[in-house]
PAZAPA-4460 file (N, C-alpha, C; in steps of 0.05 Angstrom, whole numbers, plus 32768, in hexadecimal, padded with zeros to 4 digits):
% residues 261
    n_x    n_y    n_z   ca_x   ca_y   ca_z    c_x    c_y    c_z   seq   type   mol
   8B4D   84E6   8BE0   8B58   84E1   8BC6   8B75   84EA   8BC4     1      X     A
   8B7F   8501   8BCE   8B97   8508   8BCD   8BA7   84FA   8BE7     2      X     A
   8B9F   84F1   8BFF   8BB1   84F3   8C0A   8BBF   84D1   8C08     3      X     A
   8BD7   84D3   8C1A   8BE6   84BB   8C19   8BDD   84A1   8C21     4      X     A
   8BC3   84A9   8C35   8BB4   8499   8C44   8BA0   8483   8C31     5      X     A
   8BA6   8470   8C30   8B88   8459   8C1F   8B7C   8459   8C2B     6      X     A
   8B66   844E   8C25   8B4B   8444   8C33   8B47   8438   8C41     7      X     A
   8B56   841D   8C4A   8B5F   8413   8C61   8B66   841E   8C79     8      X     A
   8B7D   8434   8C72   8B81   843E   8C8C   8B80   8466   8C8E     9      X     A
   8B67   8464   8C79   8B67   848D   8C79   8B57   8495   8C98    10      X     A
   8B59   84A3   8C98   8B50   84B7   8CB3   8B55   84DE   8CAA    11      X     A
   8B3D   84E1   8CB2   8B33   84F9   8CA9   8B50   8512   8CB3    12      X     A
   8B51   850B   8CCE   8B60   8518   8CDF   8B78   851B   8CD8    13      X     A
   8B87   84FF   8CD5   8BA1   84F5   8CCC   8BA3   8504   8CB5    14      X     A
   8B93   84FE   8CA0   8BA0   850C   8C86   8B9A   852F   8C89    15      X     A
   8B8A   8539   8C9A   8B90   855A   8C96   8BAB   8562   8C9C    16      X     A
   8BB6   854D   8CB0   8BC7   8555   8CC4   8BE5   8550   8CB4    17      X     A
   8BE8   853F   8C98   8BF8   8532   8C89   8BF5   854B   8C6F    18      X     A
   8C10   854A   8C62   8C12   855B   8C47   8C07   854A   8C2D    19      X     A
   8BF3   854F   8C22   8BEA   853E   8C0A   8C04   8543   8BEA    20      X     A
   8BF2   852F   8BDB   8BFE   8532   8BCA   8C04   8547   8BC1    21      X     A
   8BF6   855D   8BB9   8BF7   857B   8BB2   8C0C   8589   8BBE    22      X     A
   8C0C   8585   8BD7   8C24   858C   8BDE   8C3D   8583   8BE1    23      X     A
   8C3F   856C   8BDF   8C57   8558   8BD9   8C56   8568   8BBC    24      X     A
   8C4E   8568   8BAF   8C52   8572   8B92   8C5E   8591   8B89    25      X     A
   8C52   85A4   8BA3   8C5B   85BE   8BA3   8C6D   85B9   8BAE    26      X     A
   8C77   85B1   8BC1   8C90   85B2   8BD3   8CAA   85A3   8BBF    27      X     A
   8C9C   8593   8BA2   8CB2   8588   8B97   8CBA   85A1   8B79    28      X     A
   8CA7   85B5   8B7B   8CAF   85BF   8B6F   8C94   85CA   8B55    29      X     A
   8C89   85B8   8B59   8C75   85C2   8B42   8C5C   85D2   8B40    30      X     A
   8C58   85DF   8B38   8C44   85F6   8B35   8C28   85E6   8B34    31      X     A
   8C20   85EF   8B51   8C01   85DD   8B4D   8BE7   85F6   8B56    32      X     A
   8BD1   85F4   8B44   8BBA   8602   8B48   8BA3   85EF   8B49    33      X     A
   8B91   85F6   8B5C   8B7F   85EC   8B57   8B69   85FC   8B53    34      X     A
   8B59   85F5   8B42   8B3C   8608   8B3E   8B28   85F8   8B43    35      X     A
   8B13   860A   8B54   8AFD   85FA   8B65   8ADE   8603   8B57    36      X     A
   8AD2   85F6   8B50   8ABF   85FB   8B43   8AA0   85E7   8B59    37      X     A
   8AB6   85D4   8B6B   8A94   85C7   8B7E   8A92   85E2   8B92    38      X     A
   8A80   85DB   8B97   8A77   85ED   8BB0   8A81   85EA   8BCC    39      X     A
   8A7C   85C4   8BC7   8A8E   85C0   8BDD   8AAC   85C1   8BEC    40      X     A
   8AB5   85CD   8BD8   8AD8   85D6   8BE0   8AE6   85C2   8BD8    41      X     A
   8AFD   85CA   8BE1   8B0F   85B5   8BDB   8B1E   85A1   8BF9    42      X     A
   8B08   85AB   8C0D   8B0C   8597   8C25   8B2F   8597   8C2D    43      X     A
   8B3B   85AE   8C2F   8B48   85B5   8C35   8B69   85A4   8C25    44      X     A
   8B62   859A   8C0F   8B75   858A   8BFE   8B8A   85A2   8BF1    45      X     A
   8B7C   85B9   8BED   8B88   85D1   8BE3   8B8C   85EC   8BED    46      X     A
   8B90   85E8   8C09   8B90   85F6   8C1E   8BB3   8601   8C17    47      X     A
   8BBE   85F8   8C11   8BDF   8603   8C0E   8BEA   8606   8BF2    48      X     A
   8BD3   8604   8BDD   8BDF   860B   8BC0   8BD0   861C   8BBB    49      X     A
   8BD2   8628   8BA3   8BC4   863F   8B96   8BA8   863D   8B8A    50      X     A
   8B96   8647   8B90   8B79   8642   8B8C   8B6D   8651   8B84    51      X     A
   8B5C   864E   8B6D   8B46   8660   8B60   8B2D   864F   8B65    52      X     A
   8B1B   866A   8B69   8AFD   8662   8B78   8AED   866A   8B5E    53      X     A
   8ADD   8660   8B4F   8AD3   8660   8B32   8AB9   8676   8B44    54      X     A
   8AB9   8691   8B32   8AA4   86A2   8B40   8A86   869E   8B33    55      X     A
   8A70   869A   8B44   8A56   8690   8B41   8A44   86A5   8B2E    56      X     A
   8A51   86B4   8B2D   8A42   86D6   8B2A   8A34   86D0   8B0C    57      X     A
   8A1A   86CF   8B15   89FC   86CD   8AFC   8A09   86D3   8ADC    58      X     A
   8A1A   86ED   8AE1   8A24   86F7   8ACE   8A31   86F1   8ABB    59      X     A
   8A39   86DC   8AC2   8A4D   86C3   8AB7   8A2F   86B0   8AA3    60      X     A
   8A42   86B0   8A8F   8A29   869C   8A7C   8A28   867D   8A8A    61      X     A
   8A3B   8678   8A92   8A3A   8661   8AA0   8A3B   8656   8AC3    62      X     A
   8A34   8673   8AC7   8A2D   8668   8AE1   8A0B   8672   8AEB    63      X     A
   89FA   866D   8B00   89E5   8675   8B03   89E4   868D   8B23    64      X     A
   89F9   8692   8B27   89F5   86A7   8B44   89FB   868D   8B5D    65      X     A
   89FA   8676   8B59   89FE   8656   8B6C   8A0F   864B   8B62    66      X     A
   8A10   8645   8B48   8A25   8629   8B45   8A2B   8630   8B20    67      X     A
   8A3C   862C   8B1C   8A4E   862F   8AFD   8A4B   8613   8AF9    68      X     A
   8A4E   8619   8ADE   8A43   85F0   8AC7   8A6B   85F4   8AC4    69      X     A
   8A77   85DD   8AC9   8A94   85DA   8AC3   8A9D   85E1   8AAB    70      X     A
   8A93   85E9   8A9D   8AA3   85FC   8A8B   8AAB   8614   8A93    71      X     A
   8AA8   861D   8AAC   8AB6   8635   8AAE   8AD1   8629   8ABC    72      X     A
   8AD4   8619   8AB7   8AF7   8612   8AC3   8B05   8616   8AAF    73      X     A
   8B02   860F   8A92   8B0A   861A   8A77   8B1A   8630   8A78    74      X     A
   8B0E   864A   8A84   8B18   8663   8A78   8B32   8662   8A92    75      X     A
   8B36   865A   8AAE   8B44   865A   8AB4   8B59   8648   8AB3    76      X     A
   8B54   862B   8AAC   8B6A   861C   8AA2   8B7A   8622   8A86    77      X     A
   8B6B   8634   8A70   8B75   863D   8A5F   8B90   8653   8A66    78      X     A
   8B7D   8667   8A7B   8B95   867D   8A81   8BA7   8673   8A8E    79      X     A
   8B9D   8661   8A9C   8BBF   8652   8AB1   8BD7   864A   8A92    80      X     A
   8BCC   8634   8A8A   8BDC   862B   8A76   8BE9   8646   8A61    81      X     A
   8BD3   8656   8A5B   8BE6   8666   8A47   8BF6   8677   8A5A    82      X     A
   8BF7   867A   8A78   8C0E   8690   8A80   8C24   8679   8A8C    83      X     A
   8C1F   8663   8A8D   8C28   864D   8A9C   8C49   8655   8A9C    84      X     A
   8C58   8658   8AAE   8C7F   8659   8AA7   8C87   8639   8AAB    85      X     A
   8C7E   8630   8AC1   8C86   861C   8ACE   8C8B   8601   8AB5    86      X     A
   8CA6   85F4   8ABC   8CA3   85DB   8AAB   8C90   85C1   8AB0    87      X     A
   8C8C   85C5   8ACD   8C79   85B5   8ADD   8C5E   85B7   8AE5    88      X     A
   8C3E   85B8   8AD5   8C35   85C4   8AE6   8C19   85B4   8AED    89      X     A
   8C13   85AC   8B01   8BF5   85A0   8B0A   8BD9   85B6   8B0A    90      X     A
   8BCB   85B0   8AFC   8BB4   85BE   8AFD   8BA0   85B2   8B05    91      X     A
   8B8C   85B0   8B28   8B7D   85A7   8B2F   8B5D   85AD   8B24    92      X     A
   8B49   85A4   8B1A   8B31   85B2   8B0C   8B1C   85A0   8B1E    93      X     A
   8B1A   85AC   8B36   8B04   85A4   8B45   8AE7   85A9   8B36    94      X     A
   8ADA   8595   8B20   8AC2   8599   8B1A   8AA9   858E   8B30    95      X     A
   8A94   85A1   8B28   8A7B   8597   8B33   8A71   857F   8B27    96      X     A
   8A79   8576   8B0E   8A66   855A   8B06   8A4C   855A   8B03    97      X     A
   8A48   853E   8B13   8A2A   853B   8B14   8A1A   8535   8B2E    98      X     A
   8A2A   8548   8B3F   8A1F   8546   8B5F   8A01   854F   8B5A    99      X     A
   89F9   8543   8B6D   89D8   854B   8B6F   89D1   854D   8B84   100      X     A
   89BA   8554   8B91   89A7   854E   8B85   8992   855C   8B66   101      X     A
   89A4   8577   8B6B   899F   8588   8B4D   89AE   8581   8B35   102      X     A
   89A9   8562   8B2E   89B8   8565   8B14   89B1   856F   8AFF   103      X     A
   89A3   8579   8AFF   8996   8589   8AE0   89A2   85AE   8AE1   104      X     A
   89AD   85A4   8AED   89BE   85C2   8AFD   89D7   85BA   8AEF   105      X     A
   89E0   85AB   8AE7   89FA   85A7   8AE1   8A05   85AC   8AC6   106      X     A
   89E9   85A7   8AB0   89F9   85AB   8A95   89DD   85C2   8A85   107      X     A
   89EF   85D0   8A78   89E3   85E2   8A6A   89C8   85DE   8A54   108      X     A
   89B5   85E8   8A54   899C   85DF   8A46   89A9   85D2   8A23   109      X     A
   89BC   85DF   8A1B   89C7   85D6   89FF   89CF   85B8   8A02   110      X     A
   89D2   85AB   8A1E   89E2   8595   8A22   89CC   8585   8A27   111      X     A
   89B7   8588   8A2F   89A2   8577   8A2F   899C   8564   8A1E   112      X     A
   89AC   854B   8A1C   89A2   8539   8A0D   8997   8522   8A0D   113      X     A
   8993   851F   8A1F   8979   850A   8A2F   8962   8515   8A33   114      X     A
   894F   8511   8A2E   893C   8515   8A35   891B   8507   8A30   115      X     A
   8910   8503   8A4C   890A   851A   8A5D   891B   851E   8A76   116      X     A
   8926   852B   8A80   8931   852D   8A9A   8927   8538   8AA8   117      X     A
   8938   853A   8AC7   892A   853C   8AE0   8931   8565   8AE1   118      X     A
   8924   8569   8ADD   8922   8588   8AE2   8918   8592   8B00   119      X     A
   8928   8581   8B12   8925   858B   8B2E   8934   857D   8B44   120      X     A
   8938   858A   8B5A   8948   8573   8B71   893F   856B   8B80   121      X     A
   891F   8566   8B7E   8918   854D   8B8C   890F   853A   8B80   122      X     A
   892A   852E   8B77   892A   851A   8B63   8917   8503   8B63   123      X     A
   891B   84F4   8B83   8908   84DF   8B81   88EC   84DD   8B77   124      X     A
   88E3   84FA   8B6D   88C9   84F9   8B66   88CD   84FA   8B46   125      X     A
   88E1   84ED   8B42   88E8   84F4   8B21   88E3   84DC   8B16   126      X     A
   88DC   84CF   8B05   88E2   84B7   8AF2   88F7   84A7   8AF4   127      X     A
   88F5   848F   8AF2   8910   8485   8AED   8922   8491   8AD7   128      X     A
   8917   8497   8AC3   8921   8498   8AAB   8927   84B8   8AA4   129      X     A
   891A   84CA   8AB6   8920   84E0   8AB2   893F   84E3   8AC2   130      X     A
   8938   84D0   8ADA   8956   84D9   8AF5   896A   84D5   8ADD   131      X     A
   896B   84B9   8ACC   8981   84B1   8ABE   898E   84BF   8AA2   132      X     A
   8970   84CA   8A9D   897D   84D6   8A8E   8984   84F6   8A93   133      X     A
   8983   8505   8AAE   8988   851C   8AB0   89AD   8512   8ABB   134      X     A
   89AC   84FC   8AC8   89C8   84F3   8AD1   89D8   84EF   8AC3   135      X     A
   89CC   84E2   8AAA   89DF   84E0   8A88   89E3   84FD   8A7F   136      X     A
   89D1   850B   8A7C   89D4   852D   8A74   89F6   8535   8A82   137      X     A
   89F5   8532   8A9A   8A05   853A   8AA5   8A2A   852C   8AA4   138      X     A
   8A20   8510   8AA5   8A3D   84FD   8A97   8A43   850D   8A77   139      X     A
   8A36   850D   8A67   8A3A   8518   8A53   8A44   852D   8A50   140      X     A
   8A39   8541   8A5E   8A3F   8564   8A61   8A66   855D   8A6D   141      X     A
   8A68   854F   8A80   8A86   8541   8A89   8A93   853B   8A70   142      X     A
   8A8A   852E   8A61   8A9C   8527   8A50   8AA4   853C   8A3C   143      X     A
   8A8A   854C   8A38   8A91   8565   8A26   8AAE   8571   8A2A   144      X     A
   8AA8   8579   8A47   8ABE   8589   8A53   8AD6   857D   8A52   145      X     A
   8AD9   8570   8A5D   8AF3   8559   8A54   8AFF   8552   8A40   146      X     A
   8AE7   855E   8A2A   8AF6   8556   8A16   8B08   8570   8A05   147      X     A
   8AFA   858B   8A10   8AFB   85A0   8A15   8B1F   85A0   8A1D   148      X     A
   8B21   8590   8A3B   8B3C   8595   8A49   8B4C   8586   8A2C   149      X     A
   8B4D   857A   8A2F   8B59   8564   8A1B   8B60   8574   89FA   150      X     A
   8B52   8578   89F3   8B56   8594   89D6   8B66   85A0   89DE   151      X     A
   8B63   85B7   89F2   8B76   85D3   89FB   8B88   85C1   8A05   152      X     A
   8B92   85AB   8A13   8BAE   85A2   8A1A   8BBB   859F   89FF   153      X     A
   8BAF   858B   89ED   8BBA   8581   89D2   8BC3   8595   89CA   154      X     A
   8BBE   85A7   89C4   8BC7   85C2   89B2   8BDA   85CA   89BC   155      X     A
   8BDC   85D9   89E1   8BEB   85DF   89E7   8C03   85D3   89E8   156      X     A
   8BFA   85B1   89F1   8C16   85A2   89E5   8C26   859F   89D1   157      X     A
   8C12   8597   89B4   8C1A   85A6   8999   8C28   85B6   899C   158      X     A
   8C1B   85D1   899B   8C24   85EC   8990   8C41   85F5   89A6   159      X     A
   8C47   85E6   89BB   8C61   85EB   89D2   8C76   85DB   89D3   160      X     A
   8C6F   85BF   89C6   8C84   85B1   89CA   8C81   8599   89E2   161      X     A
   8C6E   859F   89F7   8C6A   8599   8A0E   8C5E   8582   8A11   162      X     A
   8C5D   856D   8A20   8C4C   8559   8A31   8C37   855C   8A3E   163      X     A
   8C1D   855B   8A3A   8C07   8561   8A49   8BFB   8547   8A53   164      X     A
   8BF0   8542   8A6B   8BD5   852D   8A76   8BC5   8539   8A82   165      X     A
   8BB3   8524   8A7F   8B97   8533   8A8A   8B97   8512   8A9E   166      X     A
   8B80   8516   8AAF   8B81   84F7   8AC7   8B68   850A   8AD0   167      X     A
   8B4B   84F1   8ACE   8B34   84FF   8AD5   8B2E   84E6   8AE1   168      X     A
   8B24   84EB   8AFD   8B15   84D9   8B13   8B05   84E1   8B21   169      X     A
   8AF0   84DC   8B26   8AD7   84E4   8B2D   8AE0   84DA   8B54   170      X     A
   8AD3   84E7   8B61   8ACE   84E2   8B81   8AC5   84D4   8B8D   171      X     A
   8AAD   84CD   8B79   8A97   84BB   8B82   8A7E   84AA   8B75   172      X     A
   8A74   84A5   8B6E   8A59   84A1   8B64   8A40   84AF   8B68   173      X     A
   8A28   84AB   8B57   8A0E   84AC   8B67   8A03   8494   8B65   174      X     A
   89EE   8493   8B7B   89D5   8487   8B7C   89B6   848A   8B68   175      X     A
   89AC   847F   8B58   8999   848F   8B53   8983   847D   8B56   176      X     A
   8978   8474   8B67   8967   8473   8B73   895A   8449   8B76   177      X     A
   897E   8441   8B70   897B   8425   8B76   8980   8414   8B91   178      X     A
   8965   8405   8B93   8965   83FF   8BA9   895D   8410   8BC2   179      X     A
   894B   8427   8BB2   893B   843D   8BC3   8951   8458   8BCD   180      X     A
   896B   844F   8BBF   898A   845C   8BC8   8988   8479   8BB4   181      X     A
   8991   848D   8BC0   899B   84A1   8BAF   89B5   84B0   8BB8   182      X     A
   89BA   84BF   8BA6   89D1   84CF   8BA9   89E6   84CA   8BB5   183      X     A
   89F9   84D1   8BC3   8A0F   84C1   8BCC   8A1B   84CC   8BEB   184      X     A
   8A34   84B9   8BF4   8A36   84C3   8C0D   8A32   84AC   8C2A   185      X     A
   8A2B   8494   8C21   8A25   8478   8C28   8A44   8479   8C38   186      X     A
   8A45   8467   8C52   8A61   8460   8C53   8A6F   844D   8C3F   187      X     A
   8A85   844B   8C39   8A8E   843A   8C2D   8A87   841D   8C2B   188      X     A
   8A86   840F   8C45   8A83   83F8   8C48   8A6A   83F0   8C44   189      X     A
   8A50   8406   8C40   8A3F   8404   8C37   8A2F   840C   8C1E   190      X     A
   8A3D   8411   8C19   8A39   842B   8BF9   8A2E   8412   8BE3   191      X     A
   8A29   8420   8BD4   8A1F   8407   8BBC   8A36   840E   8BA9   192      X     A
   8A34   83FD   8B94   8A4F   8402   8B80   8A42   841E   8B71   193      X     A
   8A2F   8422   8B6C   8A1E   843B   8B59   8A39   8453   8B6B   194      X     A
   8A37   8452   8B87   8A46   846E   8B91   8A60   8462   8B8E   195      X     A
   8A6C   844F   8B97   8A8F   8443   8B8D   8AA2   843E   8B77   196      X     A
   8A8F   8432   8B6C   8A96   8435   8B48   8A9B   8448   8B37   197      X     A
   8AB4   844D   8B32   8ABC   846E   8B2E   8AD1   8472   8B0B   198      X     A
   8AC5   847F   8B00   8AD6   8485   8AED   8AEF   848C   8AE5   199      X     A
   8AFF   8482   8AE1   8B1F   8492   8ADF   8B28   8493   8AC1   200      X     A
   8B2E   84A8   8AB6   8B3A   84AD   8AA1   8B4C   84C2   8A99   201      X     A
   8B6D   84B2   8A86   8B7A   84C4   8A80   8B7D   84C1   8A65   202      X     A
   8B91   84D8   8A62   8B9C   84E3   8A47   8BB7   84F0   8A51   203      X     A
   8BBF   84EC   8A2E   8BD6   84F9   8A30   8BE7   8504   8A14   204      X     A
   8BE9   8516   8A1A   8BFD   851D   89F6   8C0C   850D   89E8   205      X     A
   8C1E   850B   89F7   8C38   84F7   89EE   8C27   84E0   89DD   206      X     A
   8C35   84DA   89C4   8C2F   84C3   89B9   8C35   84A7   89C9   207      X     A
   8C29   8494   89C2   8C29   847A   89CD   8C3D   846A   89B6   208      X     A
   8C49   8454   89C3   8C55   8444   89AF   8C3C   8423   89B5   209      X     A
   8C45   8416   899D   8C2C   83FD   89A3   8C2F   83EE   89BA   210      X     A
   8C41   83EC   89CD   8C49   83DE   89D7   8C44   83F6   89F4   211      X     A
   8C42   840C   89EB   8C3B   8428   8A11   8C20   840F   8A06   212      X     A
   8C0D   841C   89EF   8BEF   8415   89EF   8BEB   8402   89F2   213      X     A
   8BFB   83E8   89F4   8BE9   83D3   89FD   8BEC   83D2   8A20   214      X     A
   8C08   83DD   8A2C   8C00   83E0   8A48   8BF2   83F5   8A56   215      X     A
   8BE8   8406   8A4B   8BD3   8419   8A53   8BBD   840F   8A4D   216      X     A
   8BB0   83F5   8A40   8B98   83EB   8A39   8B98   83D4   8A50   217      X     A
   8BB8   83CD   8A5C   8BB8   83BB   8A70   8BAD   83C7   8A83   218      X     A
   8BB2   83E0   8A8C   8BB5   83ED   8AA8   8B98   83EC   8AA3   219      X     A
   8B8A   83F6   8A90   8B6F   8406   8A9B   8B57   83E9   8A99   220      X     A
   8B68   83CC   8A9D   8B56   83B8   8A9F   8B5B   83AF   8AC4   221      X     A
   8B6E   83C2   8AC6   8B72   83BC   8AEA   8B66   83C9   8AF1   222      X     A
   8B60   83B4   8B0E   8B51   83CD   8B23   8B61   83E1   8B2E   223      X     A
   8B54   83FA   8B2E   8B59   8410   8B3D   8B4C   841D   8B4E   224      X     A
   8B51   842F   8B60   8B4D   843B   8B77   8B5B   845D   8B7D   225      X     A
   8B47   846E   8B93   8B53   847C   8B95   8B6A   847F   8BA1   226      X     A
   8B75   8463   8BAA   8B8D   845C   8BB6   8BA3   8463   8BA7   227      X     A
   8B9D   8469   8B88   8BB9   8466   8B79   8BB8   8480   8B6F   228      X     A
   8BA7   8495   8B77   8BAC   84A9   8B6D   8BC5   84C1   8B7A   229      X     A
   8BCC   84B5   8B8A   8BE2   84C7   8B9D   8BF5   84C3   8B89   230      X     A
   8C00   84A9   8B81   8C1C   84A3   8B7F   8C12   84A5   8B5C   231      X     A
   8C01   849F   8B52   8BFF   84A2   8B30   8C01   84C7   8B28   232      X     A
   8BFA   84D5   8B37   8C02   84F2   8B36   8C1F   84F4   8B3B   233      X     A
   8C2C   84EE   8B54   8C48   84EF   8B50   8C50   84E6   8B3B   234      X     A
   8C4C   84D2   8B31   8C5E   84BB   8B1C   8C5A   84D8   8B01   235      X     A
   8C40   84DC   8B06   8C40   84F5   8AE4   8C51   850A   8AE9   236      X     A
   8C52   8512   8B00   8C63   8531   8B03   8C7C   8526   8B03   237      X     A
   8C88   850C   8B04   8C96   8509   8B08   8CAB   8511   8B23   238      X     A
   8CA1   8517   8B32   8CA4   8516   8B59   8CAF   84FF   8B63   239      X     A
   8CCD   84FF   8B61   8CDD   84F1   8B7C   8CD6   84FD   8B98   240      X     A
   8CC6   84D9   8BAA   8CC0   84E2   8BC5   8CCB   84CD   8BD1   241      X     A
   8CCE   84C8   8BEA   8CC6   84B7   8BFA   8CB1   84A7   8BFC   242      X     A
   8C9B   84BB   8BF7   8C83   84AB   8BFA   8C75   849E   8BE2   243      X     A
   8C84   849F   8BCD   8C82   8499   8BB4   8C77   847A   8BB2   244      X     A
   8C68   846E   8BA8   8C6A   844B   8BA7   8C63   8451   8B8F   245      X     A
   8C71   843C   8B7F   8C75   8441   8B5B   8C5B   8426   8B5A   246      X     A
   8C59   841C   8B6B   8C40   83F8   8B69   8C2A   8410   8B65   247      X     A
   8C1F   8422   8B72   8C0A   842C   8B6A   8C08   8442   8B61   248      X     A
   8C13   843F   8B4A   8C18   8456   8B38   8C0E   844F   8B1A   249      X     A
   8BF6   8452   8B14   8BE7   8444   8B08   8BF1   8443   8AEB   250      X     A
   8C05   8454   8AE8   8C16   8454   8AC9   8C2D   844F   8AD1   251      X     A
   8C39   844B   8AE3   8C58   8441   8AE9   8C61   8428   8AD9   252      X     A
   8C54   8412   8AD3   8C57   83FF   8AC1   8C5E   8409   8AA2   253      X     A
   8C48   8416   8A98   8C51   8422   8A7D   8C61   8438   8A7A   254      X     A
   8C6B   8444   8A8E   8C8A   8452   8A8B   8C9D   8446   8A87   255      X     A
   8C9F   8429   8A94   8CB8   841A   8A8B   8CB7   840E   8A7B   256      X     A
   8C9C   840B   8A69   8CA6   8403   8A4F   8CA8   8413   8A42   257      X     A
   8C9C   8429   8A42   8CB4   8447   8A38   8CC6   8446   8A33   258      X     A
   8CDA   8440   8A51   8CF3   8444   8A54   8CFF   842E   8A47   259      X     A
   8CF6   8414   8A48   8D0A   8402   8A3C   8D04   8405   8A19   260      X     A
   8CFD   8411   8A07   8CFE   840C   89FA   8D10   8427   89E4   261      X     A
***
């Protein structure tokens, strides 16, 4: 997702061995953190910026001694922003989502609003209707949070003067149990759309004029990919590169009607 490489021509190898966006981004100057909240790391994407590891410890209302529900990224995206100096700054919020196979692991019993759900991870012995709705539990509990990020930016943008975005894209899909298919991890060329079909959503402080909002209602009727996430992060930090392509920069169009007007 970060690196320069598409899908056509990525290679596992090639891109460790290449500086990603993150770092094209620190090296241009801007203050980037990322906070990791999967288990699975950050696959070495944040191996050269500054990293907080969200602590599991029981003791925590929101974590269980294994895995924290994404609201504990909150208290540290809060403290970044309120000590923040930088005029520039990227905040990475590696959430857990709704990886599974424990998705009932993911959102807090208050968030439970489906039901009946699958109260276990060997899902396939679950209901149809329980898998869907413990998988909805969990899209939902996402949106909570998000909407969470989105409040504390607003304010801080308010109350500073400042420009805030938020840009949320999911990794991957799941499977839940169509076509005898679960969970995810399929090669590409084989994957069903349930794991390819991926959510992307932004925000942003800055007011819109009618004419940003009707080309931001353009953009989000195009197809997209994690192809355009390299160069649509530069285009926000605003990062002169080389490696820059403004074609897949998924808001590069509604900047210049920004600018011309």
């Amino acid at each position: 997702m970060f690196s320069r490489l598409g899908i056509q021509d990525y290679n596992k190898e090639a891109a460790n061995s290449q500086q990603n966006v993150l770092d094209i981004a620190k090296l241009a100057g801007v203050d980037v953190l990322w906070i990791e909240n999967n288990n699975g790391g950050c696959k070495k994407v944040c191996d050269r910026v500054d990293t907080i590891y969200i602590d599991v410890d029981a003791q925590n209302r929101l974590c269980d001694g294994e895995y924290c529900f994404d609201e504990a990224l909150l208290a540290h995206l809060n403290m970044k922003i309120a000590q923040q100096k930088s005029t520039n700054t990227l905040v990475v919020l590696h959430m857990i989502g709704s990886h599974g196979p424990t998705y009932f692991r993911r959102y807090p019993k208050e968030h439970r609003l489906f039901t009946p759900d699958c109260q276990r991870s060997d899902i396939q012995n679950c209901s149809d209707t329980e898998l869907v709705n413990t998988y909805d539990n969990t899209i939902a509990y996402t949106d909570f949070v998000l909407n969470n990020i989105i409040g504390g930016l607003s304010q801080i943008a308010s109350d500073n003067s400042l420009s805030a975005s938020m840009l949320y894209v999911s990794d991957h899909g799941e499977s839940l149990g169509e076509k005898g298919i679960y969970l995810h991890g399929l090669p590409y060329m084989f994957a069903p759309k349930e794991q390819t079909h991926i959510p992307m959503l932004y925000w942003q402080s800055d007011e819109l004029s009618a004419t940003q909002s009707e080309c931001f209602a353009n953009v989000a009727t195009n197809p997209a990919s994690h192809d355009n996430l390299f160069d649509t992060l530069l285009g926000l930090l605003q990062v002169n590169s080389v490696l820059y392509n403004p074609n897949l920069d998924l808001l590069s169009p509604c900047k210049r009607v920004a600018q011309l007007q």
